[in-house]
C-alpha positions in Angstrom: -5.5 -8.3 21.4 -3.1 -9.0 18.7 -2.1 -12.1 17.2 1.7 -11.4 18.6 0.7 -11.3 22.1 -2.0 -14.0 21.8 0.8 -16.1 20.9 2.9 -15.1 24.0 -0.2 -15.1 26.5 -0.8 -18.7 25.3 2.7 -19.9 25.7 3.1 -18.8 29.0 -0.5 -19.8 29.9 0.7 -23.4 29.6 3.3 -22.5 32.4 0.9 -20.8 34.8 -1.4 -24.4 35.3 -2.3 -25.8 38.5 -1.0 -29.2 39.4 -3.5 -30.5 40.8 -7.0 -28.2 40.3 -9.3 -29.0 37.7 -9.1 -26.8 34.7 -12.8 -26.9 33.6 -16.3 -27.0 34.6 -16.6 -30.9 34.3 -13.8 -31.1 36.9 -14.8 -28.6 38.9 -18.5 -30.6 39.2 -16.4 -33.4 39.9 -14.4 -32.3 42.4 -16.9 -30.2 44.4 -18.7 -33.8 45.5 -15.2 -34.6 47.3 -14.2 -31.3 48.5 -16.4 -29.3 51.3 -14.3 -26.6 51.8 -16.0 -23.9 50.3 -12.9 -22.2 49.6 -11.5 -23.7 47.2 -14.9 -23.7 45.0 -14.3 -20.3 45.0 -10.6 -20.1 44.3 -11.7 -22.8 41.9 -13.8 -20.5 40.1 -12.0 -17.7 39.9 -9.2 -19.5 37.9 -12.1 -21.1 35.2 -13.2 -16.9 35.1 -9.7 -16.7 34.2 -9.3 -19.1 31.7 -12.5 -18.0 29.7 -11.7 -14.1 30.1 -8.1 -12.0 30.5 -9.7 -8.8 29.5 -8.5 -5.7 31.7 -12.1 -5.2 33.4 -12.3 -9.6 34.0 -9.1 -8.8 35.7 -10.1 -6.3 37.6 -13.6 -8.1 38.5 -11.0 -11.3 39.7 -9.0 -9.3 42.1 -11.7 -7.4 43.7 -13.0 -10.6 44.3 -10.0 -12.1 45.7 -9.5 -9.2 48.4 -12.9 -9.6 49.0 -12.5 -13.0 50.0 -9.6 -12.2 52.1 -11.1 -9.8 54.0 -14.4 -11.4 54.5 -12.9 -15.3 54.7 -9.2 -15.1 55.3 -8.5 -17.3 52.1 -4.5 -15.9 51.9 -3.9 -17.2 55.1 -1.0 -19.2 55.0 -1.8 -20.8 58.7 -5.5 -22.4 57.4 -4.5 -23.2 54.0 -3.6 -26.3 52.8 -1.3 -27.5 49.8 -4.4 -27.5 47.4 -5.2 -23.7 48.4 -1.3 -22.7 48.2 -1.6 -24.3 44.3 -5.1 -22.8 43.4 -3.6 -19.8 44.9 -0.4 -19.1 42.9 -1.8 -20.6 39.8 -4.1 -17.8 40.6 -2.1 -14.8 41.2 0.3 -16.5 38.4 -3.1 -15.8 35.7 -3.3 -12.4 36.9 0.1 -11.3 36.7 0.0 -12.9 32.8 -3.3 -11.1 31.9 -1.8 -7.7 33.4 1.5 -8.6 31.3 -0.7 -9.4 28.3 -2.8 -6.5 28.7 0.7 -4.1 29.1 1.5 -5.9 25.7 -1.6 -5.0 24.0 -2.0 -1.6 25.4 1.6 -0.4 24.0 1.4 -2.0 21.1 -1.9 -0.1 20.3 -0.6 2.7 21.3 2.1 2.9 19.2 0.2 1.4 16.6 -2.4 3.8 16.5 0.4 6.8 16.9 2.2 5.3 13.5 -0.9 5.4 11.5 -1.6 8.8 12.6 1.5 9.5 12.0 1.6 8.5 8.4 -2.0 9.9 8.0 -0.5 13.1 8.5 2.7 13.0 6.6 1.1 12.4 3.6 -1.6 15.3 4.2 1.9 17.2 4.6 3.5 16.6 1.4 1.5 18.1 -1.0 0.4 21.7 -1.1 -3.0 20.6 -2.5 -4.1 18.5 -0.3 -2.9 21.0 2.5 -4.7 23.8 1.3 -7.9 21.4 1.1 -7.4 20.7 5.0 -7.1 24.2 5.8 -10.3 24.7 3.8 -12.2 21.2 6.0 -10.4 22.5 9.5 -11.9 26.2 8.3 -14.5 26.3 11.2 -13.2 24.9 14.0 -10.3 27.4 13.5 -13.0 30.4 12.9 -14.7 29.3 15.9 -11.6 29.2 17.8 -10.8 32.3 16.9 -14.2 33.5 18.0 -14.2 32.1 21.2 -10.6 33.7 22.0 -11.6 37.3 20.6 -14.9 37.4 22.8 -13.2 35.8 25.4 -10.5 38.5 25.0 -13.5 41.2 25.2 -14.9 40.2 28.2 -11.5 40.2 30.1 -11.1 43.9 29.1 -14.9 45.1 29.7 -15.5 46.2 26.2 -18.9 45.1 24.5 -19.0 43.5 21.2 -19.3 45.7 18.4 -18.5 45.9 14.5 -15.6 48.9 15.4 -14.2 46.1 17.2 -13.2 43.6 14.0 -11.2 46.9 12.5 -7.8 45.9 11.9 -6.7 49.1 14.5 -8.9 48.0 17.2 -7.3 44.6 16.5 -3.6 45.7 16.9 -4.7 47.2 20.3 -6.1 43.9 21.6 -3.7 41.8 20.4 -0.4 43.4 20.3 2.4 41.8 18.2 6.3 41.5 19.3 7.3 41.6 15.6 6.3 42.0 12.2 4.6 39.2 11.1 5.6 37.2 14.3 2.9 35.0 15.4 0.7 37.0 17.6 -2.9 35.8 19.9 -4.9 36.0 16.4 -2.7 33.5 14.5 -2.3 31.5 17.3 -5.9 30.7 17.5 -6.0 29.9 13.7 -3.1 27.4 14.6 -2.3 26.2 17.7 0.6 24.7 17.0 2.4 28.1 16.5 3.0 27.8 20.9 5.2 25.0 20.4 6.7 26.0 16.8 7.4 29.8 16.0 6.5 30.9 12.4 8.8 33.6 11.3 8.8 34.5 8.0 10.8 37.5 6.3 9.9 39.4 3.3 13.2 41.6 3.0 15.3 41.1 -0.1 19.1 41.0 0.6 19.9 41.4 -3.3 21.0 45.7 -3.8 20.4 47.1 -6.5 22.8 48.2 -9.1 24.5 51.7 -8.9 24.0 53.9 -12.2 24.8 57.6 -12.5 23.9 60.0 -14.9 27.2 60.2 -16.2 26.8 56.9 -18.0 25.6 57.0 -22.0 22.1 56.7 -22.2 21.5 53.3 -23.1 23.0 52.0 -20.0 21.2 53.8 -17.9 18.0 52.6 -19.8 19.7 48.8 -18.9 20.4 49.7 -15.3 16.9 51.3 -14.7 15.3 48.4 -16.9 17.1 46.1 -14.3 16.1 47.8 -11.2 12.8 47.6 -12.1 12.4 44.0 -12.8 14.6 43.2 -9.5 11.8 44.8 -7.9 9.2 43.5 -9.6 10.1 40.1 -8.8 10.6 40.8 -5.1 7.4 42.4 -4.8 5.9 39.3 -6.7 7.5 37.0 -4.4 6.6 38.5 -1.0 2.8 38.8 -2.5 3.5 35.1 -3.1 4.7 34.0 -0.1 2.1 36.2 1.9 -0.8 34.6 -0.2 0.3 31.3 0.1 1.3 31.8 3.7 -1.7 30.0 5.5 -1.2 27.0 3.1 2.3 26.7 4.5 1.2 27.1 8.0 -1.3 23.8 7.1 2.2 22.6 6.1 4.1 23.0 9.2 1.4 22.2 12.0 1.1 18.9 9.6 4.9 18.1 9.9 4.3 19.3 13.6 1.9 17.0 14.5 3.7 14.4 12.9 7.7 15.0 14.6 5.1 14.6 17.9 3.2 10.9 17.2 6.9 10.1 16.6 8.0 10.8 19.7 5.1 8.9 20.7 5.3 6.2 18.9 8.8 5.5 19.8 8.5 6.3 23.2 6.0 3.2 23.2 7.8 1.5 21.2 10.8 1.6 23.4 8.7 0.0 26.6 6.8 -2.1 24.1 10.6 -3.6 23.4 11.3 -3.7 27.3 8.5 -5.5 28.1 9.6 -8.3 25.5 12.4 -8.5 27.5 10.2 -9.3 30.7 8.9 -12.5 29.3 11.7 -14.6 30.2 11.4 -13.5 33.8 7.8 -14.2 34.1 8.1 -17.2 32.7 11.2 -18.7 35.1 8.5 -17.7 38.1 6.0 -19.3 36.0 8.0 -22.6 36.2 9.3 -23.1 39.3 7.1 -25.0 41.2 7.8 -24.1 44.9 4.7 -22.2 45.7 7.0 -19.7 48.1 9.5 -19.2 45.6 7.1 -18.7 42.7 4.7 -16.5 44.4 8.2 -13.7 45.2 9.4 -14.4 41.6 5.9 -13.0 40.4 6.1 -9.8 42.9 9.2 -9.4 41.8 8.1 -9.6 38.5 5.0 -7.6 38.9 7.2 -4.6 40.8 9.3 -4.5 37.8 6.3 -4.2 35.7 5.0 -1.7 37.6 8.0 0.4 37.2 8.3 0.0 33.4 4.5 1.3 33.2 5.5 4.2 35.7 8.6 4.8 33.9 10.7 4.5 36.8 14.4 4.0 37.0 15.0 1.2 39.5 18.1 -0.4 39.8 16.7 -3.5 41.3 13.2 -4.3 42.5 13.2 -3.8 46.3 11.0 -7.0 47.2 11.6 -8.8 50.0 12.8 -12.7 50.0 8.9 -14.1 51.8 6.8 -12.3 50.1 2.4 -12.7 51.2 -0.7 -13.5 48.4 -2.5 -10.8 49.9 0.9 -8.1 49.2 1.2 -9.5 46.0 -2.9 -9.1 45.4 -2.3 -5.7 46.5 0.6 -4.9 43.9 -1.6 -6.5 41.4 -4.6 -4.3 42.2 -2.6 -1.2 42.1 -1.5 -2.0 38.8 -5.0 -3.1 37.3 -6.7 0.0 38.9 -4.5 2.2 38.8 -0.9 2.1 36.4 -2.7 1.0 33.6 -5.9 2.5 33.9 -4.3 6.1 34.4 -1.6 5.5 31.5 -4.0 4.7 28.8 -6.3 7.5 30.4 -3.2 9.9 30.0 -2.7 8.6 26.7 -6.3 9.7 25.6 -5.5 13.0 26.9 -2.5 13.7 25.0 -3.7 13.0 21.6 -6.7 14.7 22.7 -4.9 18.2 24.2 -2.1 17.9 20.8 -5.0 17.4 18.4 -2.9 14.8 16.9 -5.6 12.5 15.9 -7.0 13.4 12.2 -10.1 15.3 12.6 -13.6 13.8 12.8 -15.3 12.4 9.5 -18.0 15.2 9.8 -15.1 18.0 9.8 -13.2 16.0 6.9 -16.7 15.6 4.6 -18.6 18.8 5.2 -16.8 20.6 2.0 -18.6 17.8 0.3 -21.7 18.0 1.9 -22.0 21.6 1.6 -20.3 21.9 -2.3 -21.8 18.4 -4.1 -25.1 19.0 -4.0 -25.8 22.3 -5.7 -22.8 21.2 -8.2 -24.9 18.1 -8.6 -27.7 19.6 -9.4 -26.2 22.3 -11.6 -24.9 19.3 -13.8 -28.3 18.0 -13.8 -29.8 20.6 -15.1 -27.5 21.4 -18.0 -27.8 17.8 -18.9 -31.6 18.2 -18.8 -31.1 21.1 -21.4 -28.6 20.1 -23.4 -30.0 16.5 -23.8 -31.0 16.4 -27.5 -27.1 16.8 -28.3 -26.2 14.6 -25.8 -28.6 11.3 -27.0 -26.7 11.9 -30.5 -23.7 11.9 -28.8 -24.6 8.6 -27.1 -26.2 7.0 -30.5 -23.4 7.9 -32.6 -20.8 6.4 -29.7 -23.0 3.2 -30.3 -23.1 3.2 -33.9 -19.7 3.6 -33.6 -19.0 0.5 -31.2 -21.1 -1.5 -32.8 -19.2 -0.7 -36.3 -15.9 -1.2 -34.5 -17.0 -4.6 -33.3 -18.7 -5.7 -36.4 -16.2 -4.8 -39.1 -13.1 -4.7 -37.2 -13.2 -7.9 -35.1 -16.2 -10.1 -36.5 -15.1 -9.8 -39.8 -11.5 -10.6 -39.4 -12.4 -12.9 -37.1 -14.7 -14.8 -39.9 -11.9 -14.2 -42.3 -10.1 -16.1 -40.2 -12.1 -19.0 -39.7 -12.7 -19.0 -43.4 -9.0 -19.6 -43.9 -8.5 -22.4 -41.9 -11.4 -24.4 -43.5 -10.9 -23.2 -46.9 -7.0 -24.5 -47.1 -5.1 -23.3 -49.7 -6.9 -24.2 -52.6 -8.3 -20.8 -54.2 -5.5 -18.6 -55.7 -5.1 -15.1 -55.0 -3.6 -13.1 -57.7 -4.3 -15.9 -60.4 -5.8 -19.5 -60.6 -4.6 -22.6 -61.5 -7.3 -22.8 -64.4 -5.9 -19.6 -66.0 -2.3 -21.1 -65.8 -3.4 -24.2 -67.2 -5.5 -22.2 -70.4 -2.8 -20.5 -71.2 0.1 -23.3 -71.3 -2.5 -25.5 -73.3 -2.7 -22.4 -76.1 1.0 -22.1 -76.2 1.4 -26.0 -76.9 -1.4 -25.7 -79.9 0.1 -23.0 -81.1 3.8 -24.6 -81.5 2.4 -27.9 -82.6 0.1 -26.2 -85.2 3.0 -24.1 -86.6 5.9 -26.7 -86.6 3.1 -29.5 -88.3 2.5 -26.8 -91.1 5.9 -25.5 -91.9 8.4 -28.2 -90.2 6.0 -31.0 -91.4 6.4 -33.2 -88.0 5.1 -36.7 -88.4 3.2 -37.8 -85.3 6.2 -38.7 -83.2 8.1 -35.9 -83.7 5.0 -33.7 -82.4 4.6 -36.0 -79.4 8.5 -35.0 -78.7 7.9 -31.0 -79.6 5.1 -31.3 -77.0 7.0 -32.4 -74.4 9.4 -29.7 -74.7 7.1 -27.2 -74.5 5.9 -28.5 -71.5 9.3 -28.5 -70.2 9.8 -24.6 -71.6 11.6 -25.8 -74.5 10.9 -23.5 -77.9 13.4 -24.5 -80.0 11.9 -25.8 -83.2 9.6 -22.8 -82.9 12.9 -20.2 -82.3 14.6 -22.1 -85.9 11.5 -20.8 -88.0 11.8 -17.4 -86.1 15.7 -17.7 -87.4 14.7 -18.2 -90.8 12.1 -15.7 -91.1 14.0 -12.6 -90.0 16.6 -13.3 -92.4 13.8 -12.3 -95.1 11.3 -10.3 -92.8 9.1 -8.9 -95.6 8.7 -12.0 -97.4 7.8 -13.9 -94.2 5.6 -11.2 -92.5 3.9 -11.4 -95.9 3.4 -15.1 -95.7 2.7 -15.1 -91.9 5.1 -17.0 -90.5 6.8 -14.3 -88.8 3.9 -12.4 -86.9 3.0 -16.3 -85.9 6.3 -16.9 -84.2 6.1 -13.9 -82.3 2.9 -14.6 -81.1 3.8 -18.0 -80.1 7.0 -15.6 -77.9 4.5 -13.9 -76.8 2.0 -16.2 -75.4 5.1 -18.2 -73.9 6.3 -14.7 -71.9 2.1 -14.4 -70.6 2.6 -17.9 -69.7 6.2 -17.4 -68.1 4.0 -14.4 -66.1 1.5 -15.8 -65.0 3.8 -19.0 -63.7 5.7 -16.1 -61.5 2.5 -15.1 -60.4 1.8 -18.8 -59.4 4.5 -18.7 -57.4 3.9 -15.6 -55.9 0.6 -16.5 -55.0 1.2 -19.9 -53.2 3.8 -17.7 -51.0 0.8 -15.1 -50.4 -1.4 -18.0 -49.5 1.0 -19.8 -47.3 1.2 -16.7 -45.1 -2.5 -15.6 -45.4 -3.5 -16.8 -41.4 -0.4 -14.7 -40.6 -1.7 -11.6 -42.5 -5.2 -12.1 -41.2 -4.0 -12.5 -37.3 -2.0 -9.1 -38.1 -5.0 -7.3 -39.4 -6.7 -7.8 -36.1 -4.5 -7.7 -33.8 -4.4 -3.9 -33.4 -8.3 -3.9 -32.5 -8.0 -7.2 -30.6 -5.5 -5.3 -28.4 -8.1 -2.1 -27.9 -10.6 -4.5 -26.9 -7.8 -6.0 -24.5 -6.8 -2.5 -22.9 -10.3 -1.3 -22.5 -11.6 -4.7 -20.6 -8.4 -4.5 -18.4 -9.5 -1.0 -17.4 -13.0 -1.7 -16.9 -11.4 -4.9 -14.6 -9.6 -2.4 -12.9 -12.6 -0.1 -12.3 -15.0 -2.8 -11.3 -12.2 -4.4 -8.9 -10.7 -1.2 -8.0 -7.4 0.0 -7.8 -6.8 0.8 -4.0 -7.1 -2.1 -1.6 -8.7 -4.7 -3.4 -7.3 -7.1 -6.2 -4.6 -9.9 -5.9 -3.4 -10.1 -3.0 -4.8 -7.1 -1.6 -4.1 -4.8 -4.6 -1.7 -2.4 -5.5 -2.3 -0.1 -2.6 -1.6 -2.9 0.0 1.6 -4.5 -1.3 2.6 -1.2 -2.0 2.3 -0.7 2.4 3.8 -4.1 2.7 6.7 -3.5 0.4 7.5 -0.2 2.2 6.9 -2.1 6.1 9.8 -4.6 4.6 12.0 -1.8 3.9 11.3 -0.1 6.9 12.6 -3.6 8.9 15.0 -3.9 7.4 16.5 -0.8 7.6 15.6 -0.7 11.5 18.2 -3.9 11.7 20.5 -2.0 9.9 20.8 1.5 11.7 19.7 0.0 15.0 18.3 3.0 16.3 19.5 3.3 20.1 16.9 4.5 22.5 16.7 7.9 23.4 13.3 8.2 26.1 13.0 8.0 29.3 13.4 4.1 29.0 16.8 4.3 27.2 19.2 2.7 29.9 16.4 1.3 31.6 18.6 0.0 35.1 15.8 -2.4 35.9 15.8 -4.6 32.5 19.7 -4.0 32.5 20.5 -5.9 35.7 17.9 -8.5 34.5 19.1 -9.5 31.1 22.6 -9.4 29.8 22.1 -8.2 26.0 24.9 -9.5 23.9 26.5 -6.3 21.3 24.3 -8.4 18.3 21.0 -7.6 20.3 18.6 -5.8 19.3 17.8 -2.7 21.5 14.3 -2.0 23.2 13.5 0.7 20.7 14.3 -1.7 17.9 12.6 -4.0 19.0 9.4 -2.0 19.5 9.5 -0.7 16.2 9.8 -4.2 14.8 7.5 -5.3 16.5 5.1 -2.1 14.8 6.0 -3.2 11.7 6.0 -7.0 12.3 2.4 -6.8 13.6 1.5 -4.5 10.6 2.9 -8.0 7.9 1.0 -10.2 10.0 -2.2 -8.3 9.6 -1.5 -8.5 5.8 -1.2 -12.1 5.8 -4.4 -13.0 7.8 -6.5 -10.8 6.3 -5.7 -10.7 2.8 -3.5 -13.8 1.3 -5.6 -16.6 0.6 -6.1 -18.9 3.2 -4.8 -22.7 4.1 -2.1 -21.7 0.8 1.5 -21.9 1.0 1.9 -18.6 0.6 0.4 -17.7 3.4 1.7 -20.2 5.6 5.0 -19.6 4.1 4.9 -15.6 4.6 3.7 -16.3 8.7 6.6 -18.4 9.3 9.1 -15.4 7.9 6.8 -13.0 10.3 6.9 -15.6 13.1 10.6 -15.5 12.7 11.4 -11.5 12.9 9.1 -11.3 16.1 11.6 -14.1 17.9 13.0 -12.1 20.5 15.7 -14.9 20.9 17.0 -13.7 17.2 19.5 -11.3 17.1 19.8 -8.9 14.8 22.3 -10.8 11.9 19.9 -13.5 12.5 16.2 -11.2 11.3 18.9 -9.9 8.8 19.0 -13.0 7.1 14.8 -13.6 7.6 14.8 -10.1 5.9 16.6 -11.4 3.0 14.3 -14.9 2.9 11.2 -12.1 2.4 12.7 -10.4 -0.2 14.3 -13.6 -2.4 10.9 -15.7 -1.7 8.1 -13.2 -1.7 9.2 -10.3 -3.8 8.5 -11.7 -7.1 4.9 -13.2 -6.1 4.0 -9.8 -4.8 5.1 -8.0 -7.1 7.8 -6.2 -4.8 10.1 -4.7 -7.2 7.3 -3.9 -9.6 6.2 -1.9 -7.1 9.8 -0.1 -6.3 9.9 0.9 -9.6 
């Protein structure tokens, strides 16, 4: 029994209590010292039967019991019964009624929920070609053997023995005539059934002409024309070939589609008195509550006739019951409905997925191309591994000398690099060191203090003030000689002077160079982490793509995961839309329970109401979100307690339809971005 109707049994259950009849065994101990009517015991423990069990046979075990007690001890008779017995009596028949009611609930409600899933089963086997010729290939016996069983059948009706002559296509034509070309005839009708209820026709005439051309034309357009006429009938002759070889496929097509248009009209149709029966609750429950035992016991045959008639699918305007209505009548509607209305509607329900074939087939017929194909393809692929397993090991050593290099120089390294960075600092130099700077600014200052000592003749002073310059850049006692000796270059190359002061240049551009390079290199160190983290970042992100994969393998992709995976948010999302777009078109009901008299002189539905068909399908997909929830968020989290509120909401039959509108919209604005709703859309 689903949560949904649990909830509703339990409410009214509260509603249905005795006033004054003990509810458990402990009472019932208690009370059995004080009571000697031996009665009551029994009335007594038919109610705790009742509270433990509602199941359809525990019902049907309590009211054989209770006419059995009638007929043997006269318990309904209202002359020897007193108060206590009328209480025991109603609460009783008041327990029944609810487990009948509870057990309509559950039965439509599987019904239609077992006709949806069907019915999406085979609408996705319908929209791909693939997959439809690979059910035509797993239904490939049955259908042989169908056919079998009609052509010998078919032989024995006309006297003729079985013989090979017999499978020629003539001998065929005479035994199973056709009305038409390629209309469905006894043979294709075997291979699919569903050809009865749908005709196949199928046409392989062109209407395209040809083009006219006479011989009076120039030559080359005749050579166009014929060229034309040839490839218009090329390509017609290709296409009927096509569509006669890929006939059967569509056939699997259309008795898929087939199948499907009929658990539709199932579904809805129990849908539809799903909805109606929501619409009951209110009544049982004001004869639940009134707490005149005369008056309660006809509000529950009243009740219990108009359940009867929803289950029959009867059109009654009003329930004909009369205003004193007897226990033992009202046991008698109530067996007739536990024995009989239900029993026979879920029986008939059987049989009509059964006779339609519109269950999927059985797990032997959908896994025998498996059993049959896998295992000499397994062990053809063992054996050419066997063979070819020297080439294969050095494929698998070189895939691990290659892993192993991959992890080793590409992340280990950097990695260490890293590492080395942050604990080194910035101290060593990259292009050049501080050392080499230092050499080379020392030389330059010897160098202009050894030259402007000789020539200039500084005293002491004056070459403590030239060495500051040049540590400040400043070369201009050493640029004055260079002024002087160019104006007599000869003379002073000669003496030295000259080649010495553009040495002294020279060294101060290396030392201006390697300053630059200084800089540089601070710069290149300052950013070294950075070039490091960008170095191995490109394997770092392989490693990252190839462990979310393997996550995805191990956890697997369909049905498993965060909140139930991909594949089951994916269902959710699409249930959501499907509400939602139920409140919006507010389908109007078109079965045999689509002005239903009996529920329309009972309730007056406001124009905002949602209709019995609406509701039913709500209900469907309401039932499908709850499932969700309990089974898959994670439990005592507000998520979860969050999401079963909204669901609690839409299956409010009080709510009208702006009302679940506005729920809808709570789903989609609280839970779409936790699970990953429009992710999902897109």
């Amino acid at each position: 029994m689903s949560t949904f109707v649990s909830h509703i049994a339990a409410d009214l259950a509260q509603k249905a209590l005795p006033a004054n009849a003990p509810l458990n065994d402990a009472e019932i101990q208690v009370a059995s010292t004080s009571i000697s009517n031996g009665n009551k015991e029994n009335l007594r423990g038919l109610f705790v039967k009742l509270e433990q069990s509602t199941s359809l046979a525990s019902l049907q075990e309590c009211i054989s019991a209770l006419q059995t007690l009638e007929r043997h001890e006269q318990l309904l008779s209202s002359e020897a019964a007193d108060p206590e017995e009328h209480t025991l009596r109603r609460a009783i028949l008041a327990r029944l009624a609810l487990g009948l009611y509870a057990q309509a609930l559950s039965t439509y409600l599987d019904e239609a929920s077992e006709a949806e899933a069907e019915l999406e089963w085979w609408s996705d086997l319908g929209r791909s070609r693939r997959y439809a010729a690979y059910y035509l290939l797993q239904t490939l016996p049955s259908r042989v053997a169908n056919l079998t069983e009609m052509l010998l059948s078919t032989l024995r009706s006309h006297n003729i023995p079985f013989h090979l002559s017999v499978l020629k296509p003539a001998s065929l034509r005479q035994l199973f005539p056709s009305n038409g070309t390629l209309r469905p005839n006894a043979l294709t009708l075997a291979l699919f059934p569903h050809l009865h209820h749908q005709p196949y026709n199928i046409s392989l005439t062109t209407t395209k002409c040809a083009p006219d051309f006479t011989l009076a034309e120039s030559p080359k357009k005749v050579a166009n024309s014929a060229y034309a006429v040839f490839l218009q009938t090329f390509l017609n002759v290709a296409r009927v070939g096509s569509t006669i070889a890929t006939l059967p496929v569509e056939l699997a097509r259309s008795e898929c589609k087939f199948k499907r248009k009929e658990l539709e009209r199932i579904r809805d149709e129990r849908a539809e008195v799903l909805g109606v029966l929501v619409e009951l609750r209110d009544q049982l429950s004001s004869a639940l509550e009134d707490r005149d035992n005369a008056r309660a016991v006809a509000g529950i045959a009243q009740f219990t006739a108009l359940l009867q008639g929803v289950v029959d699918g009867e059109s009654v305007m009003s329930p004909t019951v009369p205003q004193q209505v007897s226990a033992d009548d009202l046991v008698e509607s109530l067996s007739t409905l536990a024995f009989c209305t239900l029993s026979s509607h879920i029986s008939l329900h059987s049989a009509e997925l059964k006779s339609g074939q519109l269950r999927r087939p059985s797990r032997l017929t959908l896994l025998w191309p498996r059993l049959v194909f896998l295992p000499p393809l397994a062990l053809y692929a063992i054996r050419t591994t066997y063979a070819s397993r020297a080439s294969l090991e050095e494929f698998a050593r070189e895939a691990v000398e290659t892993a192993k290099s991959f992890w080793e120089s590409w992340i280990l390294e950097p990695l260490r690099g890293i590492v080395k960075t942050v604990r080194a600092g910035q101290d060593d130099g990259v292009i050049v060191t501080k050392e080499s700077v230092r050499a080379d600014f020392d030389s330059l200052e010897r160098m202009a203090l050894a030259l402007a000592q000789e020539k200039l003749h500084y005293d002491p002073p004056e070459l403590a003030a030239l060495s500051r310059q040049v540590q400040m850049g400043d070369l201009t006692a050493v640029m004055r000689i260079y002024e002087e000796d160019i104006k007599s270059p000869m003379r002073s190359a000669v003496q030295g002077t000259l080649l010495r002061t553009l040495f002294i240049q020279l060294q101060k551009a290396k030392v201006d160079i390697n300053q630059a390079l200084s800089g540089i290199d601070k710069l290149l160190k300052s950013q070294e982490l950075t070039f490091a983290f960008v170095g191995v970042a490109p394997a770092l992100a392989i490693v990252y793509a190839f462990a979310g994969y393997l996550r995805n393998l191990w956890t697997g992709g369909k049905g498993r995961g965060r909140y139930g995976g991909k594949s089951k948010r994916a269902s959710v999302w699409l249930t959501i839309r499907r509400i939602e777009r139920l409140l919006v078109a507010h389908p109007e009901a078109h079965h045999r329970h689509t002005t239903h008299p009996t529920v329309a002189t009972l309730t007056d539905r406001p124009p905002t109401a949602v209709s019995p068909l609406t509701s039913g399908l709500l209900l469907l997909s309401v039932t499908h979100l709850r499932k969700y929830a309990e089974t898959t968020l994670p439990a005592n989290s507000r998520l979860r307690e969050g999401f079963l509120e909204d669901v609690t909401d839409l299956e409010d039959p009080t709510l009208g339809r702006a009302d679940k509108l506005r729920v809808v919209e709570r789903m989609w604005r609280s839970w779409g971005e936790v699970l990953g709703w429009g992710r999902i859309a897109a």
